[in-house]
LUMMAR-113821 format. One record per residue: x, y, z of N, C-alpha, C, O, CB in turn. Coordinates in steps of 0.001 Angstrom, whole numbers, padded with zeros to 6 digits, always signed. Each point is the difference from the previous one (the first is absolute). Glycine has a CB too. Layout:
XYZXYZXYZXYZXYZ...
***
This chain:
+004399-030117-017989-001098+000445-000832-001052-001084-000206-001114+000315-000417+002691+001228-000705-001137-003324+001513-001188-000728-000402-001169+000438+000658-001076-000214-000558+002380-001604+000116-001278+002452+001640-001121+000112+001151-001155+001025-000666-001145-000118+000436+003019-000190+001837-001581+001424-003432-001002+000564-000671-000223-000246-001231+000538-000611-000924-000263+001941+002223-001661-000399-001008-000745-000614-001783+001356+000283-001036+001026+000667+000133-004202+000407+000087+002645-001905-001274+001082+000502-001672+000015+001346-000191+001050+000583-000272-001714-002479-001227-000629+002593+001635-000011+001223-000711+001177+000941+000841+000453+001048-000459-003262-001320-000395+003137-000216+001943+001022+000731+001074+001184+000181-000086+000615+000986+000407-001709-001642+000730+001700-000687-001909+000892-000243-000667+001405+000975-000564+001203+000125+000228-003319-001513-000445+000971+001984-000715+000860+001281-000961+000329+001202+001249+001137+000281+000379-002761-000596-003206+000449+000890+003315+000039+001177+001271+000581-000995+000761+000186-000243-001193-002318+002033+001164+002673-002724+000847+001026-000667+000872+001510+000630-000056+000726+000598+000794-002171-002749-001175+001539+001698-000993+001272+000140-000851+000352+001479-000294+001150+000423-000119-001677-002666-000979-000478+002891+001006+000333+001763-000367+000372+000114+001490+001212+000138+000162-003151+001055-002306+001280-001213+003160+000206-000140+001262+001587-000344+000676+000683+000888+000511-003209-001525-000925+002918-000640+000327+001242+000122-000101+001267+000262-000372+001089-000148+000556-002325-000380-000139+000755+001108-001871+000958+001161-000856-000431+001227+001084+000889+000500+000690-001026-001340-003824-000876+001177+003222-000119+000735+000564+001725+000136+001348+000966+000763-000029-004224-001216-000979+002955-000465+001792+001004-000522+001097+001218+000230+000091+000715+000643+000768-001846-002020-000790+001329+000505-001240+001685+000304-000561+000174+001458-000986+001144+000113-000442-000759-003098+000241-001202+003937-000142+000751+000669-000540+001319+001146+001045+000225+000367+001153-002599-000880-003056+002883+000647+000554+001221+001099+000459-000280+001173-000375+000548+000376-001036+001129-001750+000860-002625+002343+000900-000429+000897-000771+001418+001146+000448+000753-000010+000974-003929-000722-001075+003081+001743-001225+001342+000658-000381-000157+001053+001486-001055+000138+000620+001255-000258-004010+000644+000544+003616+000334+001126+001239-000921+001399-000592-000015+000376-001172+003021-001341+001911-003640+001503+000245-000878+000745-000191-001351+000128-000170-000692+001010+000133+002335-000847-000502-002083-001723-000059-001532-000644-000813-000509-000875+001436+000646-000628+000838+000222+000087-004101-002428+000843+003100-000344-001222+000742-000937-000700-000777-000332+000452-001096+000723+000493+003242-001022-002365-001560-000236-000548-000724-001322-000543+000820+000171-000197+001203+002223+000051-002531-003760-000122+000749-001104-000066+000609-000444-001266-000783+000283-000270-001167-000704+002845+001922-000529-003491+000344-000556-001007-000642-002122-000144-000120-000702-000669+000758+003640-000437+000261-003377+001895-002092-001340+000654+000315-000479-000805-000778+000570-000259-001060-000445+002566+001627-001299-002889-000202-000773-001079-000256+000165-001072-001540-000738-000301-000938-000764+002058+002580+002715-002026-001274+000641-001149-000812+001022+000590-000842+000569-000692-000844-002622-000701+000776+002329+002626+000232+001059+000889-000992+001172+000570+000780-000038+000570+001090-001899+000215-002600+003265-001117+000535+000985+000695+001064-000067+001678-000811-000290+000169-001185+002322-002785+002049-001761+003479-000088+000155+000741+000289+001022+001119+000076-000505+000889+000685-000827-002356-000298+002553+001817-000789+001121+001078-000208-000214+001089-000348-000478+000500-001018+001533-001819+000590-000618+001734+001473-000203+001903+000067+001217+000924+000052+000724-000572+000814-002737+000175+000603+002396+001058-001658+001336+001176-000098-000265+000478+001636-001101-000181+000521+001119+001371-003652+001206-000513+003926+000138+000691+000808-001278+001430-000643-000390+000371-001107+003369-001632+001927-003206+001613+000429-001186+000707-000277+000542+001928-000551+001085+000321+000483-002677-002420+001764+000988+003075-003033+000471+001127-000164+000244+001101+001625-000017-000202+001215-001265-000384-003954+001430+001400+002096+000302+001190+001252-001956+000674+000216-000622+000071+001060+004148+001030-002157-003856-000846+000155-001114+000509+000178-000848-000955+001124-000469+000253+001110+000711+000867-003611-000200-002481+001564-000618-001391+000925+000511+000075+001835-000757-000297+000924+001146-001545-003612+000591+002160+002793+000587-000508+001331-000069+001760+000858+000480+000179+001119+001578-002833-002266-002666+003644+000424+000046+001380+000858-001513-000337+000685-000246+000409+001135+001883+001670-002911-002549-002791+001066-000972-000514+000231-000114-000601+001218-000434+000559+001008+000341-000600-003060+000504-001179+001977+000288-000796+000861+000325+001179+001608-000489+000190+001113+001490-002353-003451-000017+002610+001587+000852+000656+001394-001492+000950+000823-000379-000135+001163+003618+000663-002681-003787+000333+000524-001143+000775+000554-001559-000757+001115-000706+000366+000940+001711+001003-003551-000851-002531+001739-000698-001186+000778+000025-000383+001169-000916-000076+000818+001115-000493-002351+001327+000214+001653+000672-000229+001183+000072+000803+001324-000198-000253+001189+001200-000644-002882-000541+002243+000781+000349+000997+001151-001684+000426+000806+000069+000335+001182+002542+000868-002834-003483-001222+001245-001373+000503+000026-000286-001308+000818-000519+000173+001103-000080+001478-003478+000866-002927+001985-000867-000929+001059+000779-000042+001796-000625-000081+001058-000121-001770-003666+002026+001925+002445+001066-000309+001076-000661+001554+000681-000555-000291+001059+003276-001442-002342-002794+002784+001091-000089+001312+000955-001785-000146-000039-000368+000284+001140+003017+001682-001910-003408-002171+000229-001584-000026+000050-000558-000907+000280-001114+000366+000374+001052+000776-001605+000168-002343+001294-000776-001173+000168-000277-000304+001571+000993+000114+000718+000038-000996-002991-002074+000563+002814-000358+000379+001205+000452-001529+000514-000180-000101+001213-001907+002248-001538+002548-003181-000196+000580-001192+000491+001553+000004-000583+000160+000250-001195-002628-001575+001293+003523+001068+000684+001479+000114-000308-000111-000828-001444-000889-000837-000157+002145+000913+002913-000622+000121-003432-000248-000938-001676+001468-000202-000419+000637+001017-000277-003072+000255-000861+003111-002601+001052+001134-000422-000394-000141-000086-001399-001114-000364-000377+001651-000700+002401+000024+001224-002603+000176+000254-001808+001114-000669-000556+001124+000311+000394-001953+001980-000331+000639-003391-001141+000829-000595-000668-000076+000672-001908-000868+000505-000712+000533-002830+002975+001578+001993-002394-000250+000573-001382+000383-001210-001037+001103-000512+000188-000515+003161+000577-001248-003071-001655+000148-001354-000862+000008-000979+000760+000968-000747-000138+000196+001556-001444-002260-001202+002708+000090-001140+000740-000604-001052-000754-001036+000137-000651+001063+001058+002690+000758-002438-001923-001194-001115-000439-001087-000734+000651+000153-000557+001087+001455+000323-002144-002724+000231+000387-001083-000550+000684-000552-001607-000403-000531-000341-001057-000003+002979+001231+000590-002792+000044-000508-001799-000419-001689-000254-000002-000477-000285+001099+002851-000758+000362-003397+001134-002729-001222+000342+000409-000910-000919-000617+000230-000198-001193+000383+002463+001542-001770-002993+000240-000293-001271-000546-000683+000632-001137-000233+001205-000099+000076-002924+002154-000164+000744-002961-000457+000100-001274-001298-001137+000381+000244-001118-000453+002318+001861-001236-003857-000643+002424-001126-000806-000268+000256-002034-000377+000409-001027+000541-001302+003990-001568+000430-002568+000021+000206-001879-000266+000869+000263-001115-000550-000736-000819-001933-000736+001403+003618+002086-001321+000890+000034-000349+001277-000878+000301+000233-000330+001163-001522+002118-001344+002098-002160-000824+000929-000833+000352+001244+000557+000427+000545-000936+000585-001612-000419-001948+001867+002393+001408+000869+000416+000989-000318+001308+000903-000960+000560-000529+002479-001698-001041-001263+001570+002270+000042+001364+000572+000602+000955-001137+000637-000263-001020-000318-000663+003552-000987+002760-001688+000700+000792-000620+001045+000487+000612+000114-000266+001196-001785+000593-002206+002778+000574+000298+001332-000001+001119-000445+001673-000844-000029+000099-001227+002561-003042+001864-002792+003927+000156+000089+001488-000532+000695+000787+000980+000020-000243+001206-002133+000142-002456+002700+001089+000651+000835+001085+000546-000201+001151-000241+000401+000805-000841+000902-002016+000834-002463+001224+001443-000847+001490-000237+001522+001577+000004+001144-000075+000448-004191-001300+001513+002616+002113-002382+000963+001412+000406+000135+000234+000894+001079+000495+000326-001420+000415-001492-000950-001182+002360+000228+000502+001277-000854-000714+000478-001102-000164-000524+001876+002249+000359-000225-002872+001734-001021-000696+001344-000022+000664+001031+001030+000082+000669-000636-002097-001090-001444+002593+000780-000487+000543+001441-000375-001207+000918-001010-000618-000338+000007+002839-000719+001685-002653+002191-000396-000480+001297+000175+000895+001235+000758+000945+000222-000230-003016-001231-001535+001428+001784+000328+001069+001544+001104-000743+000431+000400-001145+000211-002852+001986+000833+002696+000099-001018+001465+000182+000993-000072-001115+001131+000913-000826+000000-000734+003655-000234-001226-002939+001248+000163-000733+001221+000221-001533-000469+000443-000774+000848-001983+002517+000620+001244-002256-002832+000109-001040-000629+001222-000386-000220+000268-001095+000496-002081+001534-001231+002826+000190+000041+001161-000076-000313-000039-001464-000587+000538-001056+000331+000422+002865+001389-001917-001392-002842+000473-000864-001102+001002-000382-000685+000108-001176-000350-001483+001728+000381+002095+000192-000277+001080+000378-000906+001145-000845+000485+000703-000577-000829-001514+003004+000350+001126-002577+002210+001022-000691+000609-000113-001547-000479-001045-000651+000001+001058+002397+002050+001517-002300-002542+000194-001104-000217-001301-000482-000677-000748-000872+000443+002488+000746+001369-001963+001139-003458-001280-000774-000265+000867-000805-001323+001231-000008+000025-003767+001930+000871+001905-002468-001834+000718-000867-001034-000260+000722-001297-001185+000296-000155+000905-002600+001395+001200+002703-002329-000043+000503-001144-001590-000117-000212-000656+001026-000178+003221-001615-000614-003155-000634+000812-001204+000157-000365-001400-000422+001327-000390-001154+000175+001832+000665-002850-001905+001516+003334-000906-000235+000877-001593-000016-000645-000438+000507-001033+002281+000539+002735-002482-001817-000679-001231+000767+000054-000280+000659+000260+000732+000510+000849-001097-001268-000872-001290+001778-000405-000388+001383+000152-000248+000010+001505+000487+001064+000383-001538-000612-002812+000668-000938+003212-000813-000567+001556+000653+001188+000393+001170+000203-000325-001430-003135+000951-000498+003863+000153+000483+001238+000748+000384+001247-000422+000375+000961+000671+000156-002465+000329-000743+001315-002864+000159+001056-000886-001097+001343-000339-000843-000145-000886+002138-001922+000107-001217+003161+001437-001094+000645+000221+000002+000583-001884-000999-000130-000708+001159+000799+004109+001127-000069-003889-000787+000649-001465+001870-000742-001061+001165-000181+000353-003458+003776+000815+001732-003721-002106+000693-000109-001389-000123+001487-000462-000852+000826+000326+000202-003465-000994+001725+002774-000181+000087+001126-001120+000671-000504-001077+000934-000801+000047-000884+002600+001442-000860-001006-003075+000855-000020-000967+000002+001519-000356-000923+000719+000382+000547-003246-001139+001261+002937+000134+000206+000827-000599+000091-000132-001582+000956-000715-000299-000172+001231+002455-001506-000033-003292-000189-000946-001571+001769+000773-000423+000673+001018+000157-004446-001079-001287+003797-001147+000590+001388+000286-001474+000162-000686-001020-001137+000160-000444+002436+000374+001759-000866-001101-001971-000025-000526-001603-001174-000625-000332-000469+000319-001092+002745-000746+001045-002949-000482+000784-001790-000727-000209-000082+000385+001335+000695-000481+000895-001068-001927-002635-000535+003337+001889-001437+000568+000761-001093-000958+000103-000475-000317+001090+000883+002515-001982-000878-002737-000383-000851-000948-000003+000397-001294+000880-000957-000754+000179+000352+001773-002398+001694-001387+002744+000242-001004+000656-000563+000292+001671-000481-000716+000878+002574+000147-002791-001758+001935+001799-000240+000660+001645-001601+000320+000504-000601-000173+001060+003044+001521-001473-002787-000820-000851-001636-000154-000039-000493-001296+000013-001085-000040+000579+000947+001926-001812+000505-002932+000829-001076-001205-000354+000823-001120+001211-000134-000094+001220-000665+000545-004566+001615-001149+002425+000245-001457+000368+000452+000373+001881-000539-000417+001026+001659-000812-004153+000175+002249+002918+000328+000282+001418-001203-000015+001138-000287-000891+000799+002128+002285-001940-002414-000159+000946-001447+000481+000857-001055-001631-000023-000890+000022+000851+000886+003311-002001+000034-004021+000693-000598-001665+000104+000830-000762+000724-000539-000685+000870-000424+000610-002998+002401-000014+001984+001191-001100+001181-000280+000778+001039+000040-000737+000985+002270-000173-002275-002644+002288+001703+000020+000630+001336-001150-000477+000685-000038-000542+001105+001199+002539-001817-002084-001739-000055-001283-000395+000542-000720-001287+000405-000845-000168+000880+000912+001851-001993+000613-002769+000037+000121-001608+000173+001115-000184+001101+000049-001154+000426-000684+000489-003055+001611+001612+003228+000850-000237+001151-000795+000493+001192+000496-000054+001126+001707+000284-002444-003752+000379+001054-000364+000479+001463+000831+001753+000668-000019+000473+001136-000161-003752-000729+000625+003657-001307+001074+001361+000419-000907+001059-000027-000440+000328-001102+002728-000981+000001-002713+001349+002260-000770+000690+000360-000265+001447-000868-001095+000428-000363+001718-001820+002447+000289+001816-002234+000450+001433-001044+001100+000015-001089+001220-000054+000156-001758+001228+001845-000337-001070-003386+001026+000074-001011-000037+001564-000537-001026+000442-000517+000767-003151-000167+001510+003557+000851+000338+001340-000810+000405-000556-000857+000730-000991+000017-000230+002631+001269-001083-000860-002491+000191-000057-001146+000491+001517-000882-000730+000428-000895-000962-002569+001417+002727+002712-000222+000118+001483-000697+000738-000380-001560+001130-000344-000346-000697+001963+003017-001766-001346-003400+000025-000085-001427+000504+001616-000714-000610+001069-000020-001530-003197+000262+003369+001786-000732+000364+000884-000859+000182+000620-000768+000560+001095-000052-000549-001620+000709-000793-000539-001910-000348+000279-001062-001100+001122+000294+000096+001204-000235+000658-003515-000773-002123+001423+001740-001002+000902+000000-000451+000976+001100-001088+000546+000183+000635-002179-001544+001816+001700+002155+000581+001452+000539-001282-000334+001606-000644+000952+000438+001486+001332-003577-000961-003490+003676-001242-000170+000836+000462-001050+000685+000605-000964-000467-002467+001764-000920+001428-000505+003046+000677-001267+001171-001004-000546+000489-000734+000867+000475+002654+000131+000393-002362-002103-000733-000829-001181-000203+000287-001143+001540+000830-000903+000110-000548+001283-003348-001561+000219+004500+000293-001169+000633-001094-000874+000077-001173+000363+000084+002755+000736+001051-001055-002616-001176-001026-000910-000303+000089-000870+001381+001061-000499+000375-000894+000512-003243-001481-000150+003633-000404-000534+001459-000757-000964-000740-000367-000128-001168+000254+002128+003146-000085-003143-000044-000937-000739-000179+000242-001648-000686-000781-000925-000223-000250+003444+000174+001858-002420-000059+000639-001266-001215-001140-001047+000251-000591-000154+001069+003637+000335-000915-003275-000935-001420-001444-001156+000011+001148-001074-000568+000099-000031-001227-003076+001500+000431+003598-002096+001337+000857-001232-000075-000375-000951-001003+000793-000661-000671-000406+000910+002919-002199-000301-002346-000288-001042-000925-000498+000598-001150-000146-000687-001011-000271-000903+002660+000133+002783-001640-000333+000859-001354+001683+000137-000560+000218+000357-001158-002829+001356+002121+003519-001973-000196+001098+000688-000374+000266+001673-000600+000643+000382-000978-000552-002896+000727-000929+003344+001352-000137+001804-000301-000342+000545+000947-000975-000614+000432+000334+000663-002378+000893+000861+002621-000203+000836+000375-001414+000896-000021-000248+000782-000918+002518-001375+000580-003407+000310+001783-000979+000681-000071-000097+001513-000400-000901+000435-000717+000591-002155+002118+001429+002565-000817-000680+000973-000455+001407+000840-000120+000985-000359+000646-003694+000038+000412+002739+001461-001926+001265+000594-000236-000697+001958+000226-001163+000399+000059+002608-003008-002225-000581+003116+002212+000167+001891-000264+001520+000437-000784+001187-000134+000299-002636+000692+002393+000752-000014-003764+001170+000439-000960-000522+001669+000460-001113+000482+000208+001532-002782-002732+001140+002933+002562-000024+001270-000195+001192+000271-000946+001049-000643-000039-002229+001096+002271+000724+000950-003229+000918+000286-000490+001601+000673+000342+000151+000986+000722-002345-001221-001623+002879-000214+000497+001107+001253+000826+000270+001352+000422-000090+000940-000790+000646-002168-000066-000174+001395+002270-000716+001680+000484-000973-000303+000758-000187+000908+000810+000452+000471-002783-001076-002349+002111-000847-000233+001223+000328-001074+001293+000673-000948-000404-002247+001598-001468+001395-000691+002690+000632-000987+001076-001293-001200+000000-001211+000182-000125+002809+001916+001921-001125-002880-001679-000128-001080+000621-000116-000795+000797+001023-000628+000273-000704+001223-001134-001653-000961+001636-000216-000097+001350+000424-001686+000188-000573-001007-000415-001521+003191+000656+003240-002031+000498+000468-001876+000552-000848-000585+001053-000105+001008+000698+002640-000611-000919-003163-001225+000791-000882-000688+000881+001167+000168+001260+000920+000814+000092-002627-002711-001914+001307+000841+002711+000207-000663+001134+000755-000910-000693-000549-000475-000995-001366+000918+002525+003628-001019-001136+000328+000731+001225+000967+001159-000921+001152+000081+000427-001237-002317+001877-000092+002735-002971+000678+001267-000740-000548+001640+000766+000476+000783+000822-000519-002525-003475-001392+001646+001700-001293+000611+001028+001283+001807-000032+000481+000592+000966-002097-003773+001486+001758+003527-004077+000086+001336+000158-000464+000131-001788-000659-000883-000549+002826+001394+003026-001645+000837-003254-000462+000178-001200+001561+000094-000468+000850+000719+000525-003536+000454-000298+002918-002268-001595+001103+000190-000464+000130+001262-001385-000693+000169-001004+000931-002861+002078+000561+003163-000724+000484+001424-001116+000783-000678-001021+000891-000842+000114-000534+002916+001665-000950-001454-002940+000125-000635-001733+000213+000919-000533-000264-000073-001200-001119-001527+000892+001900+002831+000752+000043+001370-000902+001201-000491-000364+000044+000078-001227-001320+002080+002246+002680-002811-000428+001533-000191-000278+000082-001246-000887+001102-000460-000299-000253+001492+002612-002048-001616-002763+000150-001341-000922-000048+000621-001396+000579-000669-000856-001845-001196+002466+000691+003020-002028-000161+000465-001300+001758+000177-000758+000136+000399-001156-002864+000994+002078
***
């Protein structure tokens, strides 16, 4: 730790708690811009989600798309003193990449075509701070299917040094959702309600 500023110090140290924790069976544990992070295994509603996501990108997506579920991503944080360690719900890579082989609990995004969250206990985490580590990681497409306010949210374009996302399309649930290149079909949101 002598090698950074003082103020780094404290976030160093959360950092390596971070490292050593033992988080309980079932929980994971995220390290988002200087905060750890513990989350519960996710609900049934949360993970039918997921599943509808899934099944819709693997049979529609006009590039083969390998899918991880709670992968870790390792994503720089600007002039910040540690990285972020987040564990999106869902990673889309193409397939011909085969990212996923022999990668390390915690990779970089490099070759990561879309992130997903799906919202559950803080929403506000998935709307704000999350949708900023994606975009400060350079990750081309963030889904965002918000549940509270019943609306799926994809955010393109990522501005690395704005840390946001140029430009987003929210539709409410019941309308599809048009995915870019290399997805490049309309995702169905009628089964997220």
């Amino acid at each position: 730790m002598a090698e950074h500023a003082p103020e780094c110090a404290d976030e160093l140290a959360r950092l390596d708690a971070f490292h050593n924790l033992d988080t309980p069976e079932g929980y994971r544990a995220e390290f988002i811009e200087g905060e750890i992070i513990v989350s519960p295994a996710p609900l049934g509603d949360h993970e039918r989600i997921f599943s509808r996501i899934t099944r819709q990108v693997i049979h529609k997506a006009v590039t083969p798309m390998d899918v991880s579920g709670h992968k870790g991503l390792l994503l720089k944080r600007g002039n910040r003193c540690a990285r972020n360690y987040l564990i999106p719900d869902g990673v889309f890579a193409p397939l011909e990449l085969d990212l996923f082989r022999d990668a390390e609990s915690w990779m970089p995004p490099l070759g990561v075509a879309m992130v997903f969250e799906v919202t559950s206990g803080n929403p506000d985490r998935d709307r704000g701070v999350k949708r900023h580590c994606y975009a400060k990681g350079g990750i081309p497409l963030y889904l965002l299917v918000d549940r509270s306010d019943e609306e799926a949210s994809l955010f393109s374009e990522p501005d690395v040094d704005k840390e946001d996302y140029r430009e987003v399309v929210r539709v409410t649930f019941g309308k599809p959702l048009s995915l870019p290149e290399p997805f490049d079909f309309a995702l169905e949101t009628s089964d997220f309600a």
